[in-house]
C-alpha positions as CSV (number, residue, x, y, z in Angstrom):
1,X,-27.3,8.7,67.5
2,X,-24.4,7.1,65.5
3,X,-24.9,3.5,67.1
4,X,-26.6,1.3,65.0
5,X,-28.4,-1.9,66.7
6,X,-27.3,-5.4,66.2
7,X,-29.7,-7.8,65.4
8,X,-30.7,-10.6,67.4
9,X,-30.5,-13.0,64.6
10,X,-27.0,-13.5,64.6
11,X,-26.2,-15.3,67.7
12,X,-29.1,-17.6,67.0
13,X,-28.9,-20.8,64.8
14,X,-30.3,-21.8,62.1
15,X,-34.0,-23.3,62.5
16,X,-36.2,-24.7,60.4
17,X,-39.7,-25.5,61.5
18,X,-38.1,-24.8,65.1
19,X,-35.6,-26.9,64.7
20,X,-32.2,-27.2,64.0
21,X,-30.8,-28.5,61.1
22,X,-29.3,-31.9,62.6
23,X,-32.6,-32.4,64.4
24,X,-34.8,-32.9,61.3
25,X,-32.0,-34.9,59.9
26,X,-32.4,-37.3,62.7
27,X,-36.3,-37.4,62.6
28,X,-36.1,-37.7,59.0
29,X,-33.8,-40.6,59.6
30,X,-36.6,-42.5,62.5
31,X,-39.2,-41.8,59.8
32,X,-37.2,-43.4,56.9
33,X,-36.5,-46.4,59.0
34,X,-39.9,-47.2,60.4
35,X,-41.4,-46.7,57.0
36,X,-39.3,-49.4,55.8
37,X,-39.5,-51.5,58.7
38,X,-43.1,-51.2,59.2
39,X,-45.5,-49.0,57.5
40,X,-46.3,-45.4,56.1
41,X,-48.8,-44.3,58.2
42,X,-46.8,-45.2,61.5
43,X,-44.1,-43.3,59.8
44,X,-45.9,-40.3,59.2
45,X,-47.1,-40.7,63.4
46,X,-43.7,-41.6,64.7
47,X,-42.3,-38.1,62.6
48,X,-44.3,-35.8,63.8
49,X,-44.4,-37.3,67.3
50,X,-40.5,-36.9,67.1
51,X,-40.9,-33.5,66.1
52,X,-42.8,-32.7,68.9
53,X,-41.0,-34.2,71.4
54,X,-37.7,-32.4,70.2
55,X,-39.3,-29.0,69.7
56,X,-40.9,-29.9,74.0
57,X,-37.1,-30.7,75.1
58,X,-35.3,-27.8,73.8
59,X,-38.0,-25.3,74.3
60,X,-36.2,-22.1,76.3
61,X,-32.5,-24.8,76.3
62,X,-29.7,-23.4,74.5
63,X,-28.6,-24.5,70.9
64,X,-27.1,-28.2,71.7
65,X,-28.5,-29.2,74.9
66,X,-29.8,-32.2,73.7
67,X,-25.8,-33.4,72.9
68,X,-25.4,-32.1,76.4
69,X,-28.4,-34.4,77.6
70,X,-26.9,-37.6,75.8
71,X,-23.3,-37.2,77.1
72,X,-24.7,-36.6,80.6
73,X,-26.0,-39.6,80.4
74,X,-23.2,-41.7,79.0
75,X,-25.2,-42.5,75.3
76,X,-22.5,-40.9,73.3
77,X,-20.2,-43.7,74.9
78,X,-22.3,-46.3,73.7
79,X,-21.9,-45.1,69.8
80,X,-19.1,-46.5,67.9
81,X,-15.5,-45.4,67.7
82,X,-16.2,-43.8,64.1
83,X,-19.4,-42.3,64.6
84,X,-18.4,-40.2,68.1
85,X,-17.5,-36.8,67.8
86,X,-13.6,-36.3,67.7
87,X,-13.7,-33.5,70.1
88,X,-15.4,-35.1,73.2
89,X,-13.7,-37.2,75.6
90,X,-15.3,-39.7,77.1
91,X,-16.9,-39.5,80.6
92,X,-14.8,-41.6,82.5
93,X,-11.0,-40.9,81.4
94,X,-8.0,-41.7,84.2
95,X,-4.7,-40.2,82.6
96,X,-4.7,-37.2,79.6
97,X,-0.9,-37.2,78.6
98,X,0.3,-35.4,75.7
99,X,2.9,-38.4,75.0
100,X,1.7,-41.5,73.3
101,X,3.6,-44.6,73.8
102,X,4.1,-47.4,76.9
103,X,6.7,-44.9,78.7
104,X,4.3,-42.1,78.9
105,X,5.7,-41.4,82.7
106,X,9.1,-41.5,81.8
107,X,8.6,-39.2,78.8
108,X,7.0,-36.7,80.6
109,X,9.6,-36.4,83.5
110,X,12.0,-36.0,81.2
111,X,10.1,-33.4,79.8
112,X,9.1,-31.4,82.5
113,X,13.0,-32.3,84.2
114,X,15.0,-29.3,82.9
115,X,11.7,-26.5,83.4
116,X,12.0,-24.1,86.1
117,X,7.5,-24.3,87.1
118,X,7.9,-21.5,89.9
């Protein structure tokens, strides 16, 4: 009687045209380039066709599965260093150390040396 419903719309993201913001940004971006690089009509045709394909792959897949999709398959590796995200590692990483430097061993013994870890 007191409870008052949540809506839905708050977990969801924002969508335009059903899709997300950075997804028209990107088809925006294809239809700029081949409109300069080739012709308008093509544009126009590779657009939409972009459109559709995007709002195909992420039909019923959670909000950033397509980032998902394009790590899992190593294309965010293949970007360069100042367009990656900050906040992904890349796939194949061998050491994560907190200390920077050549003696990252010897740093780190000495700083886990004096810690009781039972």
């Amino acid at each position: 009687m007191y409870r008052q419903p949540c809506p839905r719309t708050l977990d969801r993201p924002i969508q335009i045209f059903g899709l997300e913001p950075e997804d028209l940004v990107g088809v925006g971006l294809l239809a700029i380039a081949v409109l300069f690089l080739v012709d308008g009509l093509l544009a126009v045709g590779v657009g939409l066709g972009a459109w559709v394909g995007l709002l195909r792959l992420k039909a019923g897949k959670p909000p950033g599965y397509v980032c998902e999709l394009a790590y899992r398959h190593g294309l965010l590796d293949r970007l360069p260093p100042s367009l990656r995200p900050p906040q992904i590692l890349p796939r194949h990483v061998t050491r994560l150390s907190p200390f920077t430097g050549d003696e990252d061993d010897a740093l780190a013994r000495s700083w886990w040396a004096h810690r009781n870890l039972r």
